[in-house]
TORBA-447063 format. One record per residue (C-alpha): residue number from 1; x, y, z; residue in three letters. Coordinates in pm, 1 decimal, padded with zeros to 6 digits. Example, Ala and Ser with C-alpha at 12.3 -4.5 7.8 and 13.67 -1.06 7.14 Angstrom:
REM TORBA-447063
<resi=1&X=01230.0&Y=-00450.0&Z=00780.0&resn=ALA> .
<resi=2&X=01367.0&Y=-00106.0&Z=00714.0&resn=SER> .
This chain:
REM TORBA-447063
<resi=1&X=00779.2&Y=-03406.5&Z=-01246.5&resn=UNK> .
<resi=2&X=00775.7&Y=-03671.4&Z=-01488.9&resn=UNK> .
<resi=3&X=00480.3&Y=-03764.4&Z=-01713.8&resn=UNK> .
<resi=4&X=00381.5&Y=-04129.5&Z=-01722.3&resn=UNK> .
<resi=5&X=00322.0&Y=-04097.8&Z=-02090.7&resn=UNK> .
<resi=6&X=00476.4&Y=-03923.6&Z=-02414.5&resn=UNK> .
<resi=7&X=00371.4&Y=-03631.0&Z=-02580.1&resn=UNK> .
<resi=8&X=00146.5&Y=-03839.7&Z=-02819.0&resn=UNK> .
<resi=9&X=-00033.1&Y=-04083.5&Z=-02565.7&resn=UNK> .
<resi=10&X=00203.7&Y=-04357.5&Z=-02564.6&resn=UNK> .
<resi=11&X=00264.5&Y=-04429.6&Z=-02220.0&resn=UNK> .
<resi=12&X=00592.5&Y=-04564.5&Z=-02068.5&resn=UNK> .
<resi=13&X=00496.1&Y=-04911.8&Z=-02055.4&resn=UNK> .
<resi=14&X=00363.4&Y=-04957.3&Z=-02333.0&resn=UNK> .
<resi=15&X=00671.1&Y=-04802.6&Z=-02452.7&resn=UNK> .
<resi=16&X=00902.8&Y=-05061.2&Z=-02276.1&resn=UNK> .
<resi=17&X=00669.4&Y=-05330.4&Z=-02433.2&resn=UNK> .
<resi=18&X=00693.7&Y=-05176.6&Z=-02784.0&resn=UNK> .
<resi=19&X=01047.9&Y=-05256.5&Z=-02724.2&resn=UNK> .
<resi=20&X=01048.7&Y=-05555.1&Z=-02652.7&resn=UNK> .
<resi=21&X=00783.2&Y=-05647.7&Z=-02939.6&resn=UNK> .
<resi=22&X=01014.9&Y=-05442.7&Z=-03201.6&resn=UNK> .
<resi=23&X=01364.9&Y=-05584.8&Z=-03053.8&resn=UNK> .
<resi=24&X=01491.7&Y=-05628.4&Z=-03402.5&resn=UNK> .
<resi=25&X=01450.2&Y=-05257.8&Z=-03434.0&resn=UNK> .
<resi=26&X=01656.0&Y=-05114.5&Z=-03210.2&resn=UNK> .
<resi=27&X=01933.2&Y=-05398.4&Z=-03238.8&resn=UNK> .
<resi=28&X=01996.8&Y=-05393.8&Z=-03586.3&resn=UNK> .
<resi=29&X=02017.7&Y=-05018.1&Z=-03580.5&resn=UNK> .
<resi=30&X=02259.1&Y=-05043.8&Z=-03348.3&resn=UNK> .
<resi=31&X=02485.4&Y=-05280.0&Z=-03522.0&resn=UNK> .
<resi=32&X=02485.9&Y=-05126.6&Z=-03803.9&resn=UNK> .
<resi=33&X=02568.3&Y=-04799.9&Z=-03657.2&resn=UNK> .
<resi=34&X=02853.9&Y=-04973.9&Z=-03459.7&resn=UNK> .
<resi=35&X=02962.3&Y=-05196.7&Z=-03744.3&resn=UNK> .
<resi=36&X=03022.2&Y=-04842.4&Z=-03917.7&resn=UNK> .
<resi=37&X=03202.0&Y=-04699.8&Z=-03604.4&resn=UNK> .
<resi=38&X=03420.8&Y=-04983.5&Z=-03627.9&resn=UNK> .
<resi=39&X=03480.3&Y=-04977.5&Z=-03978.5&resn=UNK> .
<resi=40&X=03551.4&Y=-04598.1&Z=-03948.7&resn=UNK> .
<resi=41&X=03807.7&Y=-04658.0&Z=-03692.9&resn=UNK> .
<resi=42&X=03987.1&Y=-04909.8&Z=-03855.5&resn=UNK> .
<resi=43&X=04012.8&Y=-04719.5&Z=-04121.3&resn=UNK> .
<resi=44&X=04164.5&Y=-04395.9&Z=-04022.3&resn=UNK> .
<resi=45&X=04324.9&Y=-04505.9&Z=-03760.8&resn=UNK> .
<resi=46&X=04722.7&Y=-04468.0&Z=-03812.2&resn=UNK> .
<resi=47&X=04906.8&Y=-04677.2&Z=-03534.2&resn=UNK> .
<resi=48&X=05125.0&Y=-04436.7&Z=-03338.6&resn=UNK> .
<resi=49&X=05453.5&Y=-04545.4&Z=-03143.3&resn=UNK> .
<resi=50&X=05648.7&Y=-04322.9&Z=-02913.6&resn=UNK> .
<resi=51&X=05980.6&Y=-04431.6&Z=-02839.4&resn=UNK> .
<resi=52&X=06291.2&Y=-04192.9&Z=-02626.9&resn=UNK> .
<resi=53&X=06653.8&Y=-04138.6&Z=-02597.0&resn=UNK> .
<resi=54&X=06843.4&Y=-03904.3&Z=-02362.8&resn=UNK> .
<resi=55&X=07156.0&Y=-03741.8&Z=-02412.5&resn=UNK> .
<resi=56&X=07353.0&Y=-03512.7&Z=-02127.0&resn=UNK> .
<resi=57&X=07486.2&Y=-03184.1&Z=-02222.2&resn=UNK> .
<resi=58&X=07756.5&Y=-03079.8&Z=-01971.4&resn=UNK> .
<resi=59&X=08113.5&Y=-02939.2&Z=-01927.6&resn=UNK> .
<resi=60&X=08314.5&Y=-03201.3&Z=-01781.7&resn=UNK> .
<resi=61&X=08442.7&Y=-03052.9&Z=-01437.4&resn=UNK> .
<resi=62&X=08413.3&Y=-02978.2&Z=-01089.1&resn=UNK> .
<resi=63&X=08308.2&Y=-02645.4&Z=-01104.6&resn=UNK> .
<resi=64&X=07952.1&Y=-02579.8&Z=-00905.7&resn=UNK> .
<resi=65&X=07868.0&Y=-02279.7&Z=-01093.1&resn=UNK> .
<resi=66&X=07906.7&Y=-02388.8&Z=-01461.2&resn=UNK> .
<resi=67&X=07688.2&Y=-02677.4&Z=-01359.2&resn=UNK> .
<resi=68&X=07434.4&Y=-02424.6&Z=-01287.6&resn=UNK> .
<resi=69&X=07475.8&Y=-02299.7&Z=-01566.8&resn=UNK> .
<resi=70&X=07380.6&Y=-02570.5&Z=-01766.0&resn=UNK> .
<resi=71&X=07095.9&Y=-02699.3&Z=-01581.7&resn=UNK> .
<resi=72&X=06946.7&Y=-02335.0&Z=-01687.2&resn=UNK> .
<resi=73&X=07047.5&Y=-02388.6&Z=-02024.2&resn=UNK> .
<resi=74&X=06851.0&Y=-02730.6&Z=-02087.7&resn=UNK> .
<resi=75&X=06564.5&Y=-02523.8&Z=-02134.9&resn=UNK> .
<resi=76&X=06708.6&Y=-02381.0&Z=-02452.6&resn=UNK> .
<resi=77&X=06834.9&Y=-02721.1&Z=-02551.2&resn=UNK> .
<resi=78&X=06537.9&Y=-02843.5&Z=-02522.4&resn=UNK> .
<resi=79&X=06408.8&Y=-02583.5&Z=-02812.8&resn=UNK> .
<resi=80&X=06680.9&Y=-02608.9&Z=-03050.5&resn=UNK> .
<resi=81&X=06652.0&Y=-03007.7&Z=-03014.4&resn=UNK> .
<resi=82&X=06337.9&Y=-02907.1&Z=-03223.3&resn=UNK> .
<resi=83&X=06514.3&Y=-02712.9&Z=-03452.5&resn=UNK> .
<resi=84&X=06535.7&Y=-02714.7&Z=-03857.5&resn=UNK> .
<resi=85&X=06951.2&Y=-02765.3&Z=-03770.8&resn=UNK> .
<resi=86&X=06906.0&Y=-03038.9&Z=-03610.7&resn=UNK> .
<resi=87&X=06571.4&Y=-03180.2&Z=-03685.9&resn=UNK> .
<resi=88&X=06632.2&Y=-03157.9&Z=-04084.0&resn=UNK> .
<resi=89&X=06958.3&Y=-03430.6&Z=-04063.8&resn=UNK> .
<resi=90&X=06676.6&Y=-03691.9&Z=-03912.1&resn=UNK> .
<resi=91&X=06444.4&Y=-03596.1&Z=-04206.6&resn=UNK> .
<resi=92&X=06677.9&Y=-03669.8&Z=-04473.3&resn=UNK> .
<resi=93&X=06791.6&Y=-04032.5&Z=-04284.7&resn=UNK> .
<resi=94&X=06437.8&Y=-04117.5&Z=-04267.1&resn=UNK> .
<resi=95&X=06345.6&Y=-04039.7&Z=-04613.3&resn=UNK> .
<resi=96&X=06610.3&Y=-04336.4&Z=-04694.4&resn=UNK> .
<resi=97&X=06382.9&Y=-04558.5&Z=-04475.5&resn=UNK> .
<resi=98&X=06182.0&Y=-04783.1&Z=-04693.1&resn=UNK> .
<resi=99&X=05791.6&Y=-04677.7&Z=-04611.4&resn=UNK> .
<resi=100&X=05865.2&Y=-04371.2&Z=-04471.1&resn=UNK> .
<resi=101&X=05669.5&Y=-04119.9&Z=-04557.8&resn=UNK> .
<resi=102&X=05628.7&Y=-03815.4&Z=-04363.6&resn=UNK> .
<resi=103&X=05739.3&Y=-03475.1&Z=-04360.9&resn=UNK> .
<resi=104&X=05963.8&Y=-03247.8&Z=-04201.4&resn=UNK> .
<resi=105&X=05704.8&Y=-03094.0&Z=-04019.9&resn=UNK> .
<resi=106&X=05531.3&Y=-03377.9&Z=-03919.0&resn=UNK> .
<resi=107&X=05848.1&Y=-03554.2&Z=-03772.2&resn=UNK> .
<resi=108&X=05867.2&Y=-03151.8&Z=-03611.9&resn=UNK> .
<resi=109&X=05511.2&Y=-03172.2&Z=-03434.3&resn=UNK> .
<resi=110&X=05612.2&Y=-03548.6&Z=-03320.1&resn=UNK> .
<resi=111&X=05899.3&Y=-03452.4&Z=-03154.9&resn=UNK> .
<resi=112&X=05881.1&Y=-03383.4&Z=-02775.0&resn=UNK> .
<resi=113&X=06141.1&Y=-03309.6&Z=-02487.1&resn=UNK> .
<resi=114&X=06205.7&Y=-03283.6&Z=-02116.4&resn=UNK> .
<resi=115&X=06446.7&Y=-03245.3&Z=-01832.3&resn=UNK> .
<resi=116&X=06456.3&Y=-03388.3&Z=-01486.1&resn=UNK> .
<resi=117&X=06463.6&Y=-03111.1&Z=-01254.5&resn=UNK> .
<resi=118&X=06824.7&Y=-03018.7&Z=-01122.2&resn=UNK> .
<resi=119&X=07029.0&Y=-03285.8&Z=-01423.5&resn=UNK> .
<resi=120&X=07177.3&Y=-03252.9&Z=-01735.2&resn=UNK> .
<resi=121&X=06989.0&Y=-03512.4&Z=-01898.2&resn=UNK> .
<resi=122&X=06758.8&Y=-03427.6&Z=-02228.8&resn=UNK> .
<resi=123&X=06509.1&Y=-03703.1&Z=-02233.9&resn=UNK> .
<resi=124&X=06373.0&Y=-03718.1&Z=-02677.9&resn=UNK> .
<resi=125&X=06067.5&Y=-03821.0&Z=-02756.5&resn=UNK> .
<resi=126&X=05959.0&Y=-03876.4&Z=-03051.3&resn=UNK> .
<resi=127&X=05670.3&Y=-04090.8&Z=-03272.8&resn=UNK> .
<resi=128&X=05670.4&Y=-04347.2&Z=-03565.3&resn=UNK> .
<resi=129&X=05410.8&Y=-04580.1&Z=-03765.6&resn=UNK> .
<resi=130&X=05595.5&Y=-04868.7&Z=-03561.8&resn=UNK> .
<resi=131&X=05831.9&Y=-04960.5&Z=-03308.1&resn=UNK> .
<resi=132&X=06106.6&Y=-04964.1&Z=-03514.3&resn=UNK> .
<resi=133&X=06058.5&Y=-04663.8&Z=-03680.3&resn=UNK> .
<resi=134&X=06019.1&Y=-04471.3&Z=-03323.8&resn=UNK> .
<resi=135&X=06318.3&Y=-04644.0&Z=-03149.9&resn=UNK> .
<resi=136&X=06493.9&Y=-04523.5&Z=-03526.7&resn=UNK> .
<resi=137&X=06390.4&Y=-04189.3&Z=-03518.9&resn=UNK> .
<resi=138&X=06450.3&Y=-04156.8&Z=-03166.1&resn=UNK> .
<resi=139&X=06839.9&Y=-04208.6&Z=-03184.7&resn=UNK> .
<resi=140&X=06857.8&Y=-04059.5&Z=-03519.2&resn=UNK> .
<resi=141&X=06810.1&Y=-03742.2&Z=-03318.9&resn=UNK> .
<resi=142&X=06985.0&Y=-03841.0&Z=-03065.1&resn=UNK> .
<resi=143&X=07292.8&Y=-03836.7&Z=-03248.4&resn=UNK> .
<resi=144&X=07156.4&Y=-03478.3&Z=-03486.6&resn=UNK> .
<resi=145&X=07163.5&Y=-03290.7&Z=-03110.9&resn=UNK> .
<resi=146&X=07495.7&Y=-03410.4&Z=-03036.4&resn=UNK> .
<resi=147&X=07648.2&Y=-03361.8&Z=-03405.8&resn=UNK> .
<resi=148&X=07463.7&Y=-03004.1&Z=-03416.6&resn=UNK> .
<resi=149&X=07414.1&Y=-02848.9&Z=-03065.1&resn=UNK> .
<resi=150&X=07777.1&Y=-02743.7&Z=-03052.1&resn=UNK> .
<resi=151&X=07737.2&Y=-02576.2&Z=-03356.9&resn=UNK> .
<resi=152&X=07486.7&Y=-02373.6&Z=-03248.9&resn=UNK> .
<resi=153&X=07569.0&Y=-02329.5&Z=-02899.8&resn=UNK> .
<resi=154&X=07990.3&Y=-02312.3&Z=-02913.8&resn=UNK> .
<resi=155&X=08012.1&Y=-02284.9&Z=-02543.5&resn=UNK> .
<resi=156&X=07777.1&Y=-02594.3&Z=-02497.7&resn=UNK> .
<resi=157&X=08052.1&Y=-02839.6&Z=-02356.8&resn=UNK> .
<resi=158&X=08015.2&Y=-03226.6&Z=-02381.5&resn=UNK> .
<resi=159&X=07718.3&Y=-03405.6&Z=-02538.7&resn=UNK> .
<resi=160&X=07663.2&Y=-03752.1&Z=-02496.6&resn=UNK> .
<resi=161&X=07414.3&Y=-03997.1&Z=-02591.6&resn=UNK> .
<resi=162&X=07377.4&Y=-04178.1&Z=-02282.4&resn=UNK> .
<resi=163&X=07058.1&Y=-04356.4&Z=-02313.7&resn=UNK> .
<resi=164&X=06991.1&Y=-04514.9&Z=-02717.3&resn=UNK> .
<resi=165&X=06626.4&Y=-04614.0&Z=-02795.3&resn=UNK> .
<resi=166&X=06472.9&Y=-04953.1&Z=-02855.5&resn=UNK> .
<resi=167&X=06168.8&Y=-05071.7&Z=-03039.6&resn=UNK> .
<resi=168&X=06081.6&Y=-05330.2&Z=-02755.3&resn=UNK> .
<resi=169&X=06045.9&Y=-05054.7&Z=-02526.8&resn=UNK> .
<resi=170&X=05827.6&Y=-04848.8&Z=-02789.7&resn=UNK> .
<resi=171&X=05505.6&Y=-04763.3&Z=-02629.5&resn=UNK> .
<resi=172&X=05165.6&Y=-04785.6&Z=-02858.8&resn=UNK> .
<resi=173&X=04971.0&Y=-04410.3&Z=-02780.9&resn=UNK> .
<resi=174&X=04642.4&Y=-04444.9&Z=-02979.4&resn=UNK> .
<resi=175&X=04574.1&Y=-04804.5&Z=-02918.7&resn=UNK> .
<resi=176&X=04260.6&Y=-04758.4&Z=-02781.2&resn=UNK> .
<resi=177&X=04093.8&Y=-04543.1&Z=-03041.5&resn=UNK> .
<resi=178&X=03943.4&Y=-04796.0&Z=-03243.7&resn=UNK> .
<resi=179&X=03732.7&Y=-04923.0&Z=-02898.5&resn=UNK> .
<resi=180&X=03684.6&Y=-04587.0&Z=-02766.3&resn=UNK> .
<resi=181&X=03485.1&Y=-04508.0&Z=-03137.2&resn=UNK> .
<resi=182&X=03281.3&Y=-04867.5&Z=-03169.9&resn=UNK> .
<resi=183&X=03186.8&Y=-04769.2&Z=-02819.3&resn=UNK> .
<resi=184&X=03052.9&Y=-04448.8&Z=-02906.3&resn=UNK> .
<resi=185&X=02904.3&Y=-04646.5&Z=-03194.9&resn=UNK> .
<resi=186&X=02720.1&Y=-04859.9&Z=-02991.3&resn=UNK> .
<resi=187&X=02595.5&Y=-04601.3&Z=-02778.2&resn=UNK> .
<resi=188&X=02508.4&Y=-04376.9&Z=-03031.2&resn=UNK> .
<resi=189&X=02330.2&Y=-04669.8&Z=-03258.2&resn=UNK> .
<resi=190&X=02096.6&Y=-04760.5&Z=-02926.5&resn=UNK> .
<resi=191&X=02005.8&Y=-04417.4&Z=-02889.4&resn=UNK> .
<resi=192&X=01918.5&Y=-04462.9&Z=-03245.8&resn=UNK> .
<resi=193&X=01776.7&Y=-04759.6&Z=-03265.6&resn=UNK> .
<resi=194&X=01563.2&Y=-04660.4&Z=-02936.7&resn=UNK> .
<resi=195&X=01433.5&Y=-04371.9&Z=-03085.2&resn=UNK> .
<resi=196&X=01368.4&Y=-04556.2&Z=-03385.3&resn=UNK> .
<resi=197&X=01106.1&Y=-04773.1&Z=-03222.5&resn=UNK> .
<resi=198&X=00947.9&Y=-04522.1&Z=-03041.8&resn=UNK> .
<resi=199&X=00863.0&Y=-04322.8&Z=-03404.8&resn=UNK> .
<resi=200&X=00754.5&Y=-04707.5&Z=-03568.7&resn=UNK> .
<resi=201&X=00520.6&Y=-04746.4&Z=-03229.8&resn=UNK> .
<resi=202&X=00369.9&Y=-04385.7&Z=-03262.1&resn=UNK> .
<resi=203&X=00333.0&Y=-04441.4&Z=-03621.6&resn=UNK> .
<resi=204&X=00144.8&Y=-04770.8&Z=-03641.3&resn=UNK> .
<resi=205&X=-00143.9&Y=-04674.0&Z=-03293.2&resn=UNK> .
């Protein structure tokens, strides 16, 4: 059951009147505290663009079994599409990129891939600083997996690029991080601020 007063005699209401008398309290703490969140955000905050291309990997003929057999390879495409073979060719393009500056294994850990069940298709995903840079690095390894896959798969057939990336279709995927942590600012900073005028009150009866 809940008490109708704190630990030190202060009782709810005059609690809720404290704040109210010491608004200027709790408020400022609070923007402060979210002014910082903000800041923070801002701050570390790297925007993050995700852009795609597809390419199919196929032998080009009639046959129902060798189809099957590459809709069971694309999950091993899909590995070596993350490969130092192919993935290092898009590294040394992008270091010729003015601004670009991240590394092989960075570009690595940005890089994600996926097949539609029962196609051929290899959908690339990867991430830039902007939508340029995305939609860029996106068909940059595009075109690695079809220069390279043969070489390490011999048998691999035909590979086409048959979908290229663009930057106006670039997608922003941390554009809400700078509200989600001035909201937790703001939360936090009440709690603060809240807590702050209860300790004044206590102090000063």
């Amino acid at each position: 059951m809940m008490s109708n007063s704190t630990r030190d005699g202060l009782s709810f209401g005059e609690f809720l009147l404290a704040l109210g008398r010491y608004w200027y309290i709790w408020l400022v703490t609070a923007l402060i505290v979210t002014a910082g969140a903000f800041a923070w955000g801002k701050r570390t905050t790297v925007p993050t663009y995700s852009a795609s291309s597809t390419v199919m990997i196929y032998h080009p003929n009639n046959d129902p079994n060798q189809r099957n057999a590459d809709i069971l390879a694309m999950a091993s495409y899909r590995q070596l599409a993350k490969s130092n073979m192919i993935v290092q060719p898009v590294q040394e393009q992008l270091l010729k990129v003015k601004g670009y500056q991240g590394s092989i294994d960075t570009l690595t850990a940005g890089i994600s891939t996926s097949v539609a069940q029962n196609t051929l298709n290899l959908q690339l995903k990867v991430q830039g600083s902007s939508p340029k840079l995305a939609a860029q690095t996106a068909n940059l390894l595009a075109k690695s997996v079809q220069q390279h896959l043969p070489q390490l798969v011999p048998n691999t057939g035909s590979v086409q690029v048959v979908e290229q990336a663009a930057a106006k279709r670039s997608t922003l995927i941390n554009g809400n991080r700078v509200q989600k942590l001035t909201l937790g600012g703001l939360l936090f900073g009440l709690y603060l601020g809240v807590l702050a005028t209860f300790i004044y009150t206590a102090w000063r009866r």
